[in-house]
N, C-alpha and C positions, 0 to 999 in steps of 0.2 A: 227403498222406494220413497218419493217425497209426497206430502202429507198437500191432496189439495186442499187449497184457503175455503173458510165458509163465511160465507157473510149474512149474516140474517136479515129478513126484510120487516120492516116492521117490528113488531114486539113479541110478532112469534110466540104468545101467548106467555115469555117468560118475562122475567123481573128485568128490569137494565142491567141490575148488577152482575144476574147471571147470562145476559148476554154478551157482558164486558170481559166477564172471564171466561167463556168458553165459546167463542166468535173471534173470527181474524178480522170482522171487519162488520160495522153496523150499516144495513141501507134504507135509509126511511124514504117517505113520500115527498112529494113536492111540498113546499110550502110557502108561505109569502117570505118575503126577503130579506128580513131581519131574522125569522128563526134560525138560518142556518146556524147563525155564526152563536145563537146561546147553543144551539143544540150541539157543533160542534166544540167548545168548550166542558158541557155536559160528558160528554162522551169521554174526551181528554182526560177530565178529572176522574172517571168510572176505570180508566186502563191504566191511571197511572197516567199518561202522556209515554206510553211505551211504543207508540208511533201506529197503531191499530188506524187503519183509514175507517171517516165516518163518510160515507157517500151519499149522494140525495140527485134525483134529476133535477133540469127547472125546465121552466118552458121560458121559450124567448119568442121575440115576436122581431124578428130581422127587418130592417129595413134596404129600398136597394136602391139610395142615396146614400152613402158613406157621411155625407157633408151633412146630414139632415139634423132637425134636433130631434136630442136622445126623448124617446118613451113615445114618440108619433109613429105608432104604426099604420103603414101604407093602409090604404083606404078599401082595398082591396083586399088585407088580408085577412086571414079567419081570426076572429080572438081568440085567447087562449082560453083553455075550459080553466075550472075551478076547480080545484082539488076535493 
């Protein structure tokens, strides 16, 4: 029977280390937009780079001008909360 995956959210109260070795996959919170990419790295170097997905949502704020400039959100719509 195969083994379903666990992805722990957050830090689950345990160490990174022992997240990295007994987790198929780490899923933290939102955050601003340069963490991902230390924490993804972070992550990398804790599994080995043994291919363990690090996950994270984001929030985006869509525009519906395709043509429009990037980071103007329509005037109308909600901001995004804060983490």
């Amino acid at each position: 029977m195969p083994l379903i995956p666990i992805a722990i959210a957050g830090g689950a109260q345990q160490t990174p280390e022992w997240i990295a070795e007994h987790a198929d996959a780490s899923l933290n919170y939102p955050r601003d937009l340069g963490a991902p990419r230390l924490k993804t790295r972070e992550w990398q170097q804790r599994t080995g780079d043994g291919g363990k997905p690090y996950l994270t949502p984001m929030v985006l704020a869509l525009q519906s001008d395709a043509e429009g400039p990037p980071g103007s959100p329509q005037p109308d719509s909600p901001s995004p909360r804060s983490p």
